[in-house]
C-alpha positions as CSV (number, residue, x, y, z in Angstrom):
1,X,85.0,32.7,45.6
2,X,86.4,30.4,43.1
3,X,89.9,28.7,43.1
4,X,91.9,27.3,39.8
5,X,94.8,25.0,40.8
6,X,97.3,24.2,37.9
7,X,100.0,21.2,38.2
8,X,100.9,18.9,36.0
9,X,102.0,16.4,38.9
10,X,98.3,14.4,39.0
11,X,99.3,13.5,43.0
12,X,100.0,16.8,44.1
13,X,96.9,18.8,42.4
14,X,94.6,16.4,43.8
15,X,96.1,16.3,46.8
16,X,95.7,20.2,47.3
17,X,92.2,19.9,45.6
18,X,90.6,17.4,47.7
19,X,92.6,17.5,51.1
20,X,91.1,20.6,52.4
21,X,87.8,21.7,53.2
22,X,87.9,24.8,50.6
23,X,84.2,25.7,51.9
24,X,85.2,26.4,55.1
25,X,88.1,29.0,53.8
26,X,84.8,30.5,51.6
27,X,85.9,28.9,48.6
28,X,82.4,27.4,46.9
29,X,84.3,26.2,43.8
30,X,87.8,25.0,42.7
31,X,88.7,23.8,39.3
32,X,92.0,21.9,38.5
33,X,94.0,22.0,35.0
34,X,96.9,19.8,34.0
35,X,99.4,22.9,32.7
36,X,99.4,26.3,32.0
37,X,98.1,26.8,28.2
38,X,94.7,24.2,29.6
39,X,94.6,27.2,32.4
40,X,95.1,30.3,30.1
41,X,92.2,29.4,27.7
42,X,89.8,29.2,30.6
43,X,91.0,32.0,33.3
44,X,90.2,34.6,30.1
45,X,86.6,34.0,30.2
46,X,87.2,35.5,33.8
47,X,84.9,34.5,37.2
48,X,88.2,33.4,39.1
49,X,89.6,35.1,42.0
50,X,92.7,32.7,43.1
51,X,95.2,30.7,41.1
52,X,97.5,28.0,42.9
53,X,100.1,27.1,40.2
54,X,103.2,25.4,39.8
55,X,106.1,27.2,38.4
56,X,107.5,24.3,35.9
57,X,105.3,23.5,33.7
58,X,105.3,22.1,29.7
59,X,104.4,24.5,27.5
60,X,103.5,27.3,29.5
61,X,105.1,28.1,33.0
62,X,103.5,29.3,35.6
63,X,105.3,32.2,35.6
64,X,104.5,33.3,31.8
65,X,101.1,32.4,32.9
66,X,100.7,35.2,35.5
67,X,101.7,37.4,33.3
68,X,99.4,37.0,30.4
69,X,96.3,36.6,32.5
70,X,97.3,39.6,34.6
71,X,98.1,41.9,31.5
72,X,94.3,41.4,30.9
73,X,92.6,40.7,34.5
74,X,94.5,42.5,37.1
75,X,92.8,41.6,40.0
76,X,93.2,37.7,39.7
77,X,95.3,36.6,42.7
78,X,98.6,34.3,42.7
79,X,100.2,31.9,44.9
80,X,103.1,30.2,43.1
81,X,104.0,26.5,44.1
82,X,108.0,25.9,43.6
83,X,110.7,23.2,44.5
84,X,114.4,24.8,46.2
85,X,115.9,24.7,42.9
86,X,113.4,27.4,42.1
87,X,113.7,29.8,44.8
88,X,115.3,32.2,43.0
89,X,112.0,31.8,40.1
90,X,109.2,31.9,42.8
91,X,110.8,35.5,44.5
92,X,111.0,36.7,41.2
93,X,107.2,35.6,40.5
94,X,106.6,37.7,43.7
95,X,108.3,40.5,42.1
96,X,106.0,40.2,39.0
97,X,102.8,40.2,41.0
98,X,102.5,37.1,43.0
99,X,100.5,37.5,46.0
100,X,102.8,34.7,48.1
101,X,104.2,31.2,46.8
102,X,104.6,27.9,48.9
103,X,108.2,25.6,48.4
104,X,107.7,21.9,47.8
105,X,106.9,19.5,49.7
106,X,103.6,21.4,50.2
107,X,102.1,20.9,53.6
108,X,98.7,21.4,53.7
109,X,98.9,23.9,56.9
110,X,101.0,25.8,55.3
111,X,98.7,25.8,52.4
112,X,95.6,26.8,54.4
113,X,97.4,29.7,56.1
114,X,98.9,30.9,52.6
115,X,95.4,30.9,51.0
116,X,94.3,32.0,54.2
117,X,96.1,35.0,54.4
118,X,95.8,35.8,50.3
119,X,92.2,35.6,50.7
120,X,91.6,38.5,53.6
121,X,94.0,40.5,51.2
122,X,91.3,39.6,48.4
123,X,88.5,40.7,50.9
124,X,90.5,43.8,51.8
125,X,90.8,45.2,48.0
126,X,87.4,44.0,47.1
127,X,85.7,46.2,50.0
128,X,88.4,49.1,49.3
129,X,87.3,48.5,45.8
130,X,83.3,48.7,46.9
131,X,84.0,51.5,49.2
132,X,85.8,53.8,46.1
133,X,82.6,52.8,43.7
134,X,79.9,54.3,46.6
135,X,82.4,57.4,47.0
136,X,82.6,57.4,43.3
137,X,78.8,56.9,42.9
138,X,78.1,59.3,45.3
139,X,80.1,62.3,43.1
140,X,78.8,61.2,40.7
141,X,75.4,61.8,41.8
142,X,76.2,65.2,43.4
143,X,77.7,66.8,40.5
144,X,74.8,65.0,37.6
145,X,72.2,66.8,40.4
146,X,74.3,70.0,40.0
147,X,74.1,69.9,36.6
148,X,70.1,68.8,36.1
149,X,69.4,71.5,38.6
150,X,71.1,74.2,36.6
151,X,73.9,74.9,39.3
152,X,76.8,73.8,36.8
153,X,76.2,75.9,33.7
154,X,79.8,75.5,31.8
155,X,79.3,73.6,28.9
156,X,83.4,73.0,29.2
157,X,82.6,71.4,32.9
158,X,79.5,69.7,32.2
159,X,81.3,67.9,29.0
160,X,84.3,67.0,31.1
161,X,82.1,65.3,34.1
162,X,80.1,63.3,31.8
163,X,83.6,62.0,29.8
164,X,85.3,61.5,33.1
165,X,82.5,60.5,36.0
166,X,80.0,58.9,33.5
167,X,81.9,57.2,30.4
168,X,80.7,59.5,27.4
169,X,83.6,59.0,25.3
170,X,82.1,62.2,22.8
171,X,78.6,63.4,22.8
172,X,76.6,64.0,19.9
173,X,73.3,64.9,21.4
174,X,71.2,63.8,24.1
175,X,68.1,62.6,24.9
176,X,66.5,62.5,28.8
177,X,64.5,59.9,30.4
178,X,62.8,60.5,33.5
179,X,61.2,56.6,35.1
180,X,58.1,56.9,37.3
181,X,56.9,53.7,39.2
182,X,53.0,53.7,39.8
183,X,53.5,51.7,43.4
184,X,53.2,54.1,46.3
185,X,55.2,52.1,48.2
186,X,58.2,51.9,45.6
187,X,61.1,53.9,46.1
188,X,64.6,53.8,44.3
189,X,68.0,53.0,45.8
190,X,71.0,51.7,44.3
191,X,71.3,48.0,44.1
192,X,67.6,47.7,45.0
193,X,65.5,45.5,42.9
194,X,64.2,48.0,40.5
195,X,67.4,49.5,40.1
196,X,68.8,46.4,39.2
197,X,66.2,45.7,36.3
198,X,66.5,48.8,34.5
199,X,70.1,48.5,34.7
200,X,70.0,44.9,32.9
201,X,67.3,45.9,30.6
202,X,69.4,49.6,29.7
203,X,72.2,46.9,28.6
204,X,70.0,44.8,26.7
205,X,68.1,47.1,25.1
206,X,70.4,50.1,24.5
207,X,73.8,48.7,23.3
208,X,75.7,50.6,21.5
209,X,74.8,53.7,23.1
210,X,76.2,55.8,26.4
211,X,74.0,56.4,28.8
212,X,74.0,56.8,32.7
213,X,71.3,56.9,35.5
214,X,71.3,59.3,38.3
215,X,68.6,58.1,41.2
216,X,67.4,62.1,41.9
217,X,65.1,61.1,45.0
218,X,63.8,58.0,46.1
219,X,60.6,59.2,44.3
220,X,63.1,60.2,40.6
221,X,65.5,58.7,38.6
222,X,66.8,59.9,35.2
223,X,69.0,58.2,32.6
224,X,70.5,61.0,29.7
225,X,71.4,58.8,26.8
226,X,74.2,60.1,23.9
227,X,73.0,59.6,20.1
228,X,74.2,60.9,17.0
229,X,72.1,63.9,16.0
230,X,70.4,62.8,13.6
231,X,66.5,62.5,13.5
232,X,66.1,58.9,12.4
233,X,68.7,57.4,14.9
234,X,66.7,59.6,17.4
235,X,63.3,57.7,16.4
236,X,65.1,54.5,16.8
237,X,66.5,55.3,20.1
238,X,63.3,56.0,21.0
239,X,61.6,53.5,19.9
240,X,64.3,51.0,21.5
241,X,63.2,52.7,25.0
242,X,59.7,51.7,24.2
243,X,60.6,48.3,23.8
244,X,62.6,48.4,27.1
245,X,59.6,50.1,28.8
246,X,57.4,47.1,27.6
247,X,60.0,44.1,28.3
248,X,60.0,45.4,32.1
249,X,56.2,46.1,32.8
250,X,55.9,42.3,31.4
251,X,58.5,41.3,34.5
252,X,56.9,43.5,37.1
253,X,53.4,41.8,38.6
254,X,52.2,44.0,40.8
255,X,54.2,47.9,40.1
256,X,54.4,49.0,36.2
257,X,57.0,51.8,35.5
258,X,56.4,54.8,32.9
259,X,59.2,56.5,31.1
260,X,58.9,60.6,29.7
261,X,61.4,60.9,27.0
262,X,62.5,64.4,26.4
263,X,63.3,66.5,23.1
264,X,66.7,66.2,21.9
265,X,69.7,68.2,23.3
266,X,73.2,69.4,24.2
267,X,74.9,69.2,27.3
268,X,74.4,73.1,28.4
269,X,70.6,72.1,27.9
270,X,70.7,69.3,30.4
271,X,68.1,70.8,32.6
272,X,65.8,71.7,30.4
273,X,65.8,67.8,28.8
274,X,64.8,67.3,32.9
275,X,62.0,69.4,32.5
276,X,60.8,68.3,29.2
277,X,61.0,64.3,30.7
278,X,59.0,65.5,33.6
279,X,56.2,67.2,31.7
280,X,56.2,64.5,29.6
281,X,55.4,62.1,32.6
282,X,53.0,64.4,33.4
283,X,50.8,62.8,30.3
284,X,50.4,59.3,32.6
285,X,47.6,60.9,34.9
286,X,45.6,61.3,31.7
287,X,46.2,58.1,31.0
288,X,46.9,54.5,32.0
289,X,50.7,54.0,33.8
290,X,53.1,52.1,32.1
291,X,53.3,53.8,29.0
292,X,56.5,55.4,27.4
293,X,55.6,59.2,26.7
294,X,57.0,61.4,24.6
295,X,57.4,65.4,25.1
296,X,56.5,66.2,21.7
297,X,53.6,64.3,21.6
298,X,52.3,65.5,24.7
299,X,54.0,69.2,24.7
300,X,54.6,69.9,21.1
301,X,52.0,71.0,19.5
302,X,49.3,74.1,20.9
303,X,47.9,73.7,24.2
304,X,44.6,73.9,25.0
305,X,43.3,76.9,26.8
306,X,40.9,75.8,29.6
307,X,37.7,78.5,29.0
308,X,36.7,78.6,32.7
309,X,33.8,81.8,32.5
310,X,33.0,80.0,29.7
311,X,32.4,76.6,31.4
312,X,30.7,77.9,34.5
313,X,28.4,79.8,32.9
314,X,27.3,77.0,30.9
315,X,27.4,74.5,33.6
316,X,25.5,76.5,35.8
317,X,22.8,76.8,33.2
318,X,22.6,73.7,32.8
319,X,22.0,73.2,36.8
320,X,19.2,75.7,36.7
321,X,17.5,74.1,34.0
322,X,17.3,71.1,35.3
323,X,18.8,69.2,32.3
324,X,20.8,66.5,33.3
325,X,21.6,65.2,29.9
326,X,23.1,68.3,28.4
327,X,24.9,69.0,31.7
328,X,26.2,65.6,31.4
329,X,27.1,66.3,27.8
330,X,28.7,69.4,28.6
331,X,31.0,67.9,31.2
332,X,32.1,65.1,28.7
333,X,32.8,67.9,26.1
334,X,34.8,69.8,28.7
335,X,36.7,66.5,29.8
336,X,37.8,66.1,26.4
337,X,38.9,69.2,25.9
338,X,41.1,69.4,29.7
339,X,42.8,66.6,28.6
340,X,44.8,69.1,25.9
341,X,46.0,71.1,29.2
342,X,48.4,70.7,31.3
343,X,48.2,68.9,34.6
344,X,48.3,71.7,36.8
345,X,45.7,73.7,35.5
346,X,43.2,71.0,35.2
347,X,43.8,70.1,38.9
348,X,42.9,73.7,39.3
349,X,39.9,74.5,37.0
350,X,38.3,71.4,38.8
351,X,38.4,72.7,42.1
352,X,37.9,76.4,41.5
353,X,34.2,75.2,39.2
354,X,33.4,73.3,42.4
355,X,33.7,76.5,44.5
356,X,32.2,78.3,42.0
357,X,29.2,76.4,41.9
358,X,29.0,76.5,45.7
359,X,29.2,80.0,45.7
360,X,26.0,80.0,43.4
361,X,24.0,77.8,45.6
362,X,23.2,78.7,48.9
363,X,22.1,75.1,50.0
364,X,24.8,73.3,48.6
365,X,28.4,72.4,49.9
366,X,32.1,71.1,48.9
367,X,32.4,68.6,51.5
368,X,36.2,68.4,53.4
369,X,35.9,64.4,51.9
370,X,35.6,65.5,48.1
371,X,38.4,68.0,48.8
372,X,40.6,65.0,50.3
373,X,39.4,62.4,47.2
374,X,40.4,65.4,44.3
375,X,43.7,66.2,46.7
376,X,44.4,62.4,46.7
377,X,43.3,61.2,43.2
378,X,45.6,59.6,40.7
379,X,44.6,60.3,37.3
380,X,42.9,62.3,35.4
381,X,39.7,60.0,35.1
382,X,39.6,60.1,38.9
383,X,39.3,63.8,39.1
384,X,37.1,64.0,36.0
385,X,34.7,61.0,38.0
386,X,34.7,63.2,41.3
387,X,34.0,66.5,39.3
388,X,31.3,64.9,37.5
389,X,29.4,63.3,40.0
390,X,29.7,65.8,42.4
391,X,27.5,68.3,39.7
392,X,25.1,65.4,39.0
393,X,24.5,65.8,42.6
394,X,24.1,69.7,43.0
395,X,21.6,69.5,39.9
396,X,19.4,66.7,41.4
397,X,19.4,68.6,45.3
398,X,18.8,71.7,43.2
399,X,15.9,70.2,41.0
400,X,14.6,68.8,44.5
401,X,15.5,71.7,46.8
402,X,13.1,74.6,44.2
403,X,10.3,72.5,45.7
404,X,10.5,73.1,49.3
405,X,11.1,76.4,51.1
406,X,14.6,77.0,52.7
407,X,13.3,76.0,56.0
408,X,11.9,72.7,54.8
409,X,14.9,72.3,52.9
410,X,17.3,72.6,55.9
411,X,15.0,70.2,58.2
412,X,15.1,67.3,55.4
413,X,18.7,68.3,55.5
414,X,18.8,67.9,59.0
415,X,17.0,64.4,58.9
416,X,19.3,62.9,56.4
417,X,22.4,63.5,58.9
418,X,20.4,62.9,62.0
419,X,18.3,60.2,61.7
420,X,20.4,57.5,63.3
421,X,19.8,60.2,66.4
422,X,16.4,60.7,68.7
423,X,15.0,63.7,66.6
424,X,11.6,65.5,67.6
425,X,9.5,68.1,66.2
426,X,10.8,70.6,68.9
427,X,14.2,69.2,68.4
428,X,13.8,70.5,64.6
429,X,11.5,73.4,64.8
430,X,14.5,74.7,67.8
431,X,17.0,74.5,64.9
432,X,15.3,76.2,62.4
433,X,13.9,79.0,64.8
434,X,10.9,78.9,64.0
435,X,7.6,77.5,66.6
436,X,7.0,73.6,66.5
437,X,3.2,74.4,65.1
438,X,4.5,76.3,62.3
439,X,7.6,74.2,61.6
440,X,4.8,70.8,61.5
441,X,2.1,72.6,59.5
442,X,5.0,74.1,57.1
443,X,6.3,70.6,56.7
444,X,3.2,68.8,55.9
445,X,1.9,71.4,53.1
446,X,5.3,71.0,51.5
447,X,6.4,67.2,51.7
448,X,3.1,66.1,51.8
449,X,3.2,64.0,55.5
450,X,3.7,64.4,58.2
451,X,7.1,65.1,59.8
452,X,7.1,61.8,62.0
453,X,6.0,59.7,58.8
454,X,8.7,61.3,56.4
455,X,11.7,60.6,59.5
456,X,10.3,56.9,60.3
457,X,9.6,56.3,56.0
458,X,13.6,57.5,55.9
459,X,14.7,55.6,58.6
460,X,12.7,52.6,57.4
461,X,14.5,52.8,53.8
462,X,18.1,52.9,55.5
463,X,17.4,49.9,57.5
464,X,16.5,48.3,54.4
465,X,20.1,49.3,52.7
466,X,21.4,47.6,55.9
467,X,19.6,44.4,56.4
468,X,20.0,43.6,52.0
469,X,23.7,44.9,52.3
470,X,25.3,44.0,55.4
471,X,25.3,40.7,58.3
472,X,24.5,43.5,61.0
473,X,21.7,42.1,63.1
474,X,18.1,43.0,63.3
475,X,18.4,44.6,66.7
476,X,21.9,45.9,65.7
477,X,20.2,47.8,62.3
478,X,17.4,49.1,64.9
479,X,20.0,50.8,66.6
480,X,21.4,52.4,63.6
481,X,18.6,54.2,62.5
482,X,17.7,56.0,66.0
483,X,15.1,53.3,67.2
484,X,16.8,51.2,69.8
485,X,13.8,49.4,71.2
486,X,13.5,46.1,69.1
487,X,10.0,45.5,69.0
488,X,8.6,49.1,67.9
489,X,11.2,49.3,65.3
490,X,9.8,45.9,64.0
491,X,6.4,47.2,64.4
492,X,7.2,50.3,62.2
493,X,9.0,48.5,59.9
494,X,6.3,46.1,58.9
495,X,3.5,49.1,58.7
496,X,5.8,50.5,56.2
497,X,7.3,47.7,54.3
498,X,4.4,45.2,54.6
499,X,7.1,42.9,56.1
500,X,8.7,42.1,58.8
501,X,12.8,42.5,59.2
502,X,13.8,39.0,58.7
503,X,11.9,38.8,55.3
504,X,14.1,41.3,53.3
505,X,17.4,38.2,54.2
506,X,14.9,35.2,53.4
């Protein structure tokens, strides 16, 4: 809090200034002047909460000089100092608006419980004064959710709650804004730290127009912003949000923010400028966050309608050739094309090709983990990675799979998730159906060797993955590949390898 004392008796101000410990009453600062016109030039700049002055003054009583700084800044406090012959003045100052006032000769206790008292009737109004602004926020914010949400559809109403609860003074026409953060963990609440930027930033970068911010979810927040309809002051406006957009990304190190801007508007279209910012936003999973993105640009023009037959059959030709190059062309022609569609239905035709596909080929699965990663990706180049390597996959097991017969198929299956377990011919030959001789002369014909040489060749290349790419050791990597006992696996290892373990970290 900060304290102005005004005397022109040198003895007395400093007295008053540096007699009490003004810290200790929560007073961090306290500036003295010699009379009231020194005083009036420097309370209008405002940043003062208490004035100790003297009634008689040259120039400019103390008095007069209530009343001018009060016409302007209401909430500055007063505590009038006066001698008996002014009595009569320093009730009459009370009358006017002085809080309390203290007769000469000023004793400092009766100083400290003046201010004292003054000061817990400043602490009072300012948290009565707090108090209003939440309630006031708060309606606010119930009735701008009323009206974004369609519930308040009078165009009368909707004009009268933006003059009254939001400071539009007229409204030409409007443009919405709805502001995204790309940090998980980020959430909005008044007075919070993001909150607090765009409101400084909103100042700096959009004066001269109205605006106000409504905080929607801790997830939402959407500013509508008056300009004169008029396409070139729209452009600028725009453009002026781009700028803001940038200047806060630069000041945020580890969370970026992007902004959808939508079409312009009228008040009775309030909730369809929500939905236009919010489609808008929808453009950042295409690409990177942080951007400022505009519903025309993204919206305004023809969609793109995603050919799905079209795209399966072809893809799935491509699988059954064989052709990885013009399946891998065919996906980056289809990616390119998905990213002229809307969100939604991307998400969609990505998932419903992957089923598709499945459906087509017996031996191949969607996994519950590529479900999760296209559930739990980001952007568009995420989905588009999963998608695509998820068909690179199917069309090499495909190309493989044609060689061996479905039983042979599901046993080198059947190795590739068991192989860190004991597996034997009669374990395998059990889970096919099928008799152990038939299963190990079946196997042989098609692989080429032996079933124990394929499982200990496999196991042999894992343990290889492990001891390049990991500190597990030797005996440790044994035992992930299904052969616990040290000195075999060491055995089979070198028969295979031509080395021994500790080689492959030399």
């Amino acid at each position: 809090m900060r304290l102005m004392i005004i005397d022109d008796d040198d003895q007395i101000r400093d007295g008053m200034a540096y007699g009490i410990q003004w810290d200790n009453l929560g007073i961090d600062q306290v500036e003295c002047c010699r009379n009231g016109k020194e005083a009036l030039d420097i309370l209008m700049h405002g940043g003062y909460e208490l004035v100790i002055t003297d009634i008689s003054m040259p120039v400019l009583s103390g008095i007069e000089l209530m009343k001018l700084v009060k016409e302007k800044l209401p909430d500055i406090h007063f505590i009038l100092i006066s001698g008996y012959k002014e009595f009569e003045y320093a009730q009459a100052g009370v009358r006017y608006g002085a809080d309390d006032y203290i007769l000469k000769p000023i004793h400092l206790d009766e100083l400290i419980d003046t201010v004292t008292n003054v000061i817990r009737k400043i602490e009072r109004q300012q948290e009565d004064t707090k108090n209003r602004a939440v309630q006031e926020r708060a309606e606010k914010e119930r009735l701008m959710k009323q009206i974004i949400q369609g519930q308040i559809t009078d165009e009368r109403t909707i004009r009268n709650i933006l003059k009254e609860g939001c400071g539009f003074p007229r409204i030409d026409a409007l443009i919405g804004a709805a502001v995204r953060s790309s940090h998980q963990e980020f959430r909005w609440e008044y007075g919070g730290e993001g909150w607090e930027l765009f409101n400084k930033k909103v100042t700096e970068h959009l004066a001269g127009y109205t605006y106000t911010g409504t905080i929607l979810n801790e997830r939402e927040m959407f500013w509508l912003i008056d300009v004169p309809d008029s396409t070139l002051r729209i452009f600028h406006l725009q453009q002026q949000i781009r700028k803001m957009l940038d200047d806060i990304n630069r000041r945020c190190e580890q969370n970026s923010f992007s902004i959808g801007i939508s079409e312009a508007g009228y008040p009775k279209d309030i909730p369809h400028l929500y939905a236009c910012a919010e489609k808008a936003l929808e453009g950042q999973w295409f690409t990177e966050k942080g951007r400022c993105l505009f519903y025309q640009d993204c919206f305004g023009g023809c969609q793109k309608e995603i050919q799905t037959e079209e795209w399966n059959q072809e893809i799935l030709q491509y699988i059954k050739e064989g052709n990885q190059e013009k399946l891998k062309k065919c996906l980056d022609n289809i990616g390119e094309q998905l990213m002229q569609c809307r969100k939604a239905s991307v998400q969609e035709f990505f998932f419903q090709n992957m089923m598709y596909v499945t459906r087509k080929f017996e031996r191949v699965t969607l996994s519950q983990e590529i479900r999760r990663q296209m559930d739990t990706s980001e952007s568009f180049a995420e989905c588009m990675e999963i998608w695509t390597v998820f068909l690179q996959e199917v069309i090499q097991r495909y190309t493989v799979s044609k060689k061996y017969s479905r039983e042979i198929w599901s046993a080198l299956e059947y190795i590739a998730g068991h192989y860190m377990e004991k597996i034997t011919t009669e374990d395998l030959a059990e889970h096919l159906e099928i008799s152990s001789g038939h299963f190990s002369r079946l196997f042989k014909k098609q692989v080429g060797v032996s079933f124990v040489k394929y499982l200990n060749q496999y196991r042999m290349d894992q343990a290889e993955e492990l001891l390049r790419n990991t500190n597990l050791k030797v005996y440790e990597v044994a035992e992930r590949v299904g052969i616990p006992d040290y000195i075999y696996f060491t055995q089979v290892f070198r028969s295979i390898k031509g080395m021994v373990p500790t080689d492959i970290r030399k």
